[in-house]
N, C-alpha and C positions, 0 to 999 in steps of 0.2 A: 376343712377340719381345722381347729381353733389348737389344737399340740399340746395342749393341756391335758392331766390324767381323763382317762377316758368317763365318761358322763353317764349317767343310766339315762333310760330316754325319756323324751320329757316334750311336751307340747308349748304354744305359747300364746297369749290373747297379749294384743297393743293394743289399746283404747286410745283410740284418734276421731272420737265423735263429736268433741266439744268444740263450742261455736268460737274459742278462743277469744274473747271480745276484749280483756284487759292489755292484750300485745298490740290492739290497735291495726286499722288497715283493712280493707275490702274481701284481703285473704282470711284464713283461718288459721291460727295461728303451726298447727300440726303440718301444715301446705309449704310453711315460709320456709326461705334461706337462711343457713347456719352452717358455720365453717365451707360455705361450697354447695351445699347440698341442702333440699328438704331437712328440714327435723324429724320428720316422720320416717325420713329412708335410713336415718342412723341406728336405729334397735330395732328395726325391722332386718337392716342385713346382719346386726353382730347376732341377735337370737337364729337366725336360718343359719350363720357359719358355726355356732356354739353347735347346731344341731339337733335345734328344737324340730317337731314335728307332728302334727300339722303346727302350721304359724299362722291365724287368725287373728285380721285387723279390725277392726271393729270402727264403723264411719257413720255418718250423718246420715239418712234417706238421701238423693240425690247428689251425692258427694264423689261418685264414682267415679267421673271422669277427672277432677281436682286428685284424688286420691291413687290413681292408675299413671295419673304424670309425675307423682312427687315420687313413687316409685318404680319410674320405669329404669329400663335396666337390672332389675332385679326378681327373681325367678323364686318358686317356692313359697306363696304364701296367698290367703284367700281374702275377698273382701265378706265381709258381711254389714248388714244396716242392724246401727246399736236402738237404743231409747230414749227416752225422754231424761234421763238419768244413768250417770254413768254405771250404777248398782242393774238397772235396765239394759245396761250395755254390754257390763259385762256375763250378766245371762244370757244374752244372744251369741254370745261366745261359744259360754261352754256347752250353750244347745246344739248350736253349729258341731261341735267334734263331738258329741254323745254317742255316736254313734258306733264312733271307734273308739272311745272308752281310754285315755290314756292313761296311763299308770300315776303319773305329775303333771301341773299344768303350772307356769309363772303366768304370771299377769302383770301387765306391765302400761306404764302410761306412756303417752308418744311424747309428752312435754318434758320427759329427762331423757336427752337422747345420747347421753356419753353415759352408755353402759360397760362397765368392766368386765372383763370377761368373770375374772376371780370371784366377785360378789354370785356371779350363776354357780360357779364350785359351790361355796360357801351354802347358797341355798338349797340344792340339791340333796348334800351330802345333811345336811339337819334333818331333811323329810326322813331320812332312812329310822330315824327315831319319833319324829313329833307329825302332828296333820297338815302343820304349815311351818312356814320360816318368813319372814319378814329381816329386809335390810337395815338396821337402826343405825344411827350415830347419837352421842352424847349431847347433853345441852348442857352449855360450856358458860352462859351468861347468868346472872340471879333469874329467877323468877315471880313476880310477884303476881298476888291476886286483886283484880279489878273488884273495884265495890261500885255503889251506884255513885253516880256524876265523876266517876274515874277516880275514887280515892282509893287508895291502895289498902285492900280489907284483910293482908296476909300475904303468906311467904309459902312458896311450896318448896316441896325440896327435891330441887334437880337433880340429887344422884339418881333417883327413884327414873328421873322423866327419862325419856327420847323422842331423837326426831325420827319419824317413819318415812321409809323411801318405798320406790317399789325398784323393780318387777318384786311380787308379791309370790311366794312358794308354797302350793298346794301336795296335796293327792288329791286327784281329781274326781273319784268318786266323793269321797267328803266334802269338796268346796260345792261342789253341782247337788249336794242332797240339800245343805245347808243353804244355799239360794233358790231353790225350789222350797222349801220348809220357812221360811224369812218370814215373819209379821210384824217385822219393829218398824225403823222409821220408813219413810218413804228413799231416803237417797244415806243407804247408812255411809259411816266414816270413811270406811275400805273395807277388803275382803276378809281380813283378820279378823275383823270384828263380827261381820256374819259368820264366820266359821264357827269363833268361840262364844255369839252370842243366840245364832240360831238352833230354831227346836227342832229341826230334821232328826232323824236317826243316823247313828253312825254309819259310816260305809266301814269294810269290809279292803286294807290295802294291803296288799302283799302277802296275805293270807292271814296276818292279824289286825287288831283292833286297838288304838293306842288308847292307853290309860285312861286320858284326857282330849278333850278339843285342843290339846297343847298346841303353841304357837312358839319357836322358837325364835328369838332375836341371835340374828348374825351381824359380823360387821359389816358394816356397809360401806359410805365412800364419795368425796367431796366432789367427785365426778358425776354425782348423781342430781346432779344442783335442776331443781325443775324449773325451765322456760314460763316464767310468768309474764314479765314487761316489757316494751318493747328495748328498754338498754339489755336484755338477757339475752338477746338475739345479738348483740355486737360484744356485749362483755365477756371473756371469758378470761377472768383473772388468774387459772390454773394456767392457763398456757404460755410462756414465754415467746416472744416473738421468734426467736430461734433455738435451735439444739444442734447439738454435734455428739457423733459417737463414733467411736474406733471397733474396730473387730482385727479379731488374730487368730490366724487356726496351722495348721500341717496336718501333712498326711506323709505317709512313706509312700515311696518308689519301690514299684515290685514288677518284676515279669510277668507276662500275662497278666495285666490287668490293662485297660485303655484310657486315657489320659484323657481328661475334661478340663479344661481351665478357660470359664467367662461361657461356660454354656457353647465351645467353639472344641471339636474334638481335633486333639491335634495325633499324626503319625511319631510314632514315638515308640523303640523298643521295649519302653515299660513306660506302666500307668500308675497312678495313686488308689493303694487299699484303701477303702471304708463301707461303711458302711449302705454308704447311699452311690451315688457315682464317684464320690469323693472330690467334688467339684472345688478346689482349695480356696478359689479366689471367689467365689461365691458366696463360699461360706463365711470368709471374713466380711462382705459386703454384707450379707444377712445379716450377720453379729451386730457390725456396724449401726443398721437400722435398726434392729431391737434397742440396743442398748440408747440409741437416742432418744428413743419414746420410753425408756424405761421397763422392758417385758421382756427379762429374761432373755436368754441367748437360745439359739439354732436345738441346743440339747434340752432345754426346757418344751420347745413346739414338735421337736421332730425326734423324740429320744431313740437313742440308736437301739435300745431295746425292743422298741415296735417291731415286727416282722412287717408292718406293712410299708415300709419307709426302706426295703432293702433293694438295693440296686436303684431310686428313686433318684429322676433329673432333679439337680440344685437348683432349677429354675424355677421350679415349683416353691421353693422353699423363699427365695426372694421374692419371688410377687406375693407370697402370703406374708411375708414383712411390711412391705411396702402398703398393702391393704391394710395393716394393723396398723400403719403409721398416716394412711386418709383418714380413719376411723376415730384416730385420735385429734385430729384436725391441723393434721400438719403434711406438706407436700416436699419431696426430695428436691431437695437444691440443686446438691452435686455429690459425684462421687469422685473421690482420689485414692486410687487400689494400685499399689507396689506387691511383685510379684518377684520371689527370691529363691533361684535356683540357680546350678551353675549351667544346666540344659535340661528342656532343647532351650534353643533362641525363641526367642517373643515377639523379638519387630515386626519379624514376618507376618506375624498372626494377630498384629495389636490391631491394624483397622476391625478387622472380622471380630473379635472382641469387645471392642470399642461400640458397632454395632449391635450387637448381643442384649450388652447388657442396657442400653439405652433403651431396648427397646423391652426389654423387661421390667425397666422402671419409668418407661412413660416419659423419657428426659432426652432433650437434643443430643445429639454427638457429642456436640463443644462443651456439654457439662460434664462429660464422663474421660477422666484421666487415669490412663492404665500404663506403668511405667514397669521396667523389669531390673534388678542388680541381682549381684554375685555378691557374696561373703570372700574373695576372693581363696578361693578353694578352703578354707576356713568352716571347723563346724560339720553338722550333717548335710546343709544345704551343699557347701563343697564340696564333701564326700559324695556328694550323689544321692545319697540315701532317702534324700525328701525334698520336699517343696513346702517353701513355707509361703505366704500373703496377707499383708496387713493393710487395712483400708478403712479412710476416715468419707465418714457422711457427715453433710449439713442438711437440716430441716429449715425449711419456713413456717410460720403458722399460714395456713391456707385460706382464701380471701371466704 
């Protein structure tokens, strides 16, 4: 689960059928390396943790074994063979889950593979009014209009314009009537455009019928930059080669409750209240790594108002950081976590810790530094009353 407000359900098609010829290479372009990984395994795993379902990919005739390695490791989603045209493609899609009828479908290209989570909010929450939603961002340069032998026959006016991204946001009865009903070009623009250009009959969502073939423009998002050439495969000018981010959390000291710190239970006559295990040094770690990659803190993914997050290991909570920080294309450096109470003692318990969480974020021994001080009796931490932990990460960008 992705920690974000909860999502109405919603299905998903990646279009990974095109012969990718402009990136150059024997491969295809959806097959190749990027950040580490497939291009094609990146919006394929953020749409199965968003929660999409089913998640239909959509490939070439004979592409199934090229397509089955770029995503192996990853569970949750079908192959199906697209057509001759990605508009061909993505109808074998939505013929594929007809069956089960979703209520929303995005559609989605496999050549922008840094998808946001927020831009899926955004489009979601449009459908609840319009047939679709569509990602836009503004076009921010003049525009002018080509005449013949390229002289410039006019000015359009770019407030009007946008750039179109996808994944692309339906109701799924309406986009599936409207590509079934289609007579215009043979390979139209995108799906937006058969929605509100096709002669299908309305469908029927949620028990009503909206006004219009309305199409909503959301924001979208400079992360959504589509993999065209082969410098787009090594360029990625959002990313800084590294990042650092601090986390800070406490929790009180209470009888009867059991004491968690580094995912290592320690004997202790009182434990830390919260909501989850109250795992302190954890939670600063997970801080940490959100705040690195930029995504909100531990109470934005895990809000303690969830009932299903009560009593939940913090361990969970950091490897789904960490996964939001592969995702982003960057790999944990290191971690340095100071841990501030006046008891119990921590030396005892640092190797076991030190292993813990290493092995929670995929990182040697030697990267991970876990130190302990006193306020000397100074404070709640002195008083006994709590435990507090402050922990700084480094990111790499990931090869």
């Amino acid at each position: 689960m992705d920690g974000h407000r909860p999502l109405p359900p919603f299905a998903a098609i990646v279009v990974a059928a095109g012969k990718g010829l402009r990136v150059g290479g024997d491969v295809a372009k959806q097959f190749r390396q990027w950040r580490g990984r497939s291009l094609l395994s990146h919006s394929v795993e953020t749409l199965i943790a968003a929660g999409a379902e089913p998640v239909i990919v959509v490939i070439s005739p004979g592409a199934e074994d090229d397509a089955s390695s770029a995503l192996n490791g990853i569970d949750g989603y079908s192959l199906v063979n697209g057509g001759e045209t990605r508009q061909d493609s993505v109808r074998a899609g939505l013929e594929a889950m007809a069956n089960t009828a979703p209520d929303h479908v995005l559609i989605h290209d496999a050549a922008r593979p840094d998808l946001p989570s927020a831009v899926i909010d955004r489009l979601l929450a449009a459908l609840q009014n319009h047939c679709g939603a569509i990602p836009t961002l503004p076009v921010v340069d003049s525009i002018a209009v080509a005449g013949a032998d390229d002289v410039m026959a006019g000015k359009a006016d770019r407030e009007s314009l946008r750039r179109v991204q996808t994944p692309q946001a339906f109701r799924f009865a309406d986009i599936l009537a409207a590509h079934r009903a289609w007579t215009g070009p043979t390979n139209a623009g995108d799906d937006a455009q058969v929605l509100t250009e096709g002669a299908g009959p309305q469908a029927v969502s949620n028990g009503a019928v909206a006004s219009t073939r309305s199409v909503a423009l959301v924001q979208g998002h400079e992360r959504l930059k589509k993999i065209t050439f082969a410098e787009d495969l090594m360029n990625t000018p959002s990313r800084t080669p590294f990042r650092v981010g601090q986390g800070y959390d406490v929790h009180r000291l209470v009888a009867g409750e059991e004491l968690w710190l580094c995912g290592v239970k320690l004997d202790y006559d009182k434990g830390l209240a919260g909501h989850s295990d109250a795992d302190v040094a954890l939670h600063a770690i997970t801080d940490a790594v959100l705040g690195a990659i930029g995504d909100g803190d531990i109470g934005t993914h895990f809000p303690p108002s969830d009932p299903q997050w009560a009593g939940a290991r913090s361990a969970q909570f950091l490897e789904h950081a960490v996964k939001l920080a592969h995702q982003a294309g960057y790999a944990i450096g290191n971690i340095d976590l100071t841990i501030i109470c006046e008891a119990p003692k921590i030396g005892p318990h640092r190797p076991a810790m030190r292993a813990e969480v290493a092995k929670m974020t995929g990182l040697a021994d030697d990267a991970v530094s876990i130190k302990a001080t006193t306020t000397e009796r100074l404070g709640f931490t002195g008083r006994g009353e709590g435990i507090a932990a402050q922990a700084i990460v480094g990111l790499h960008a990931a090869a």
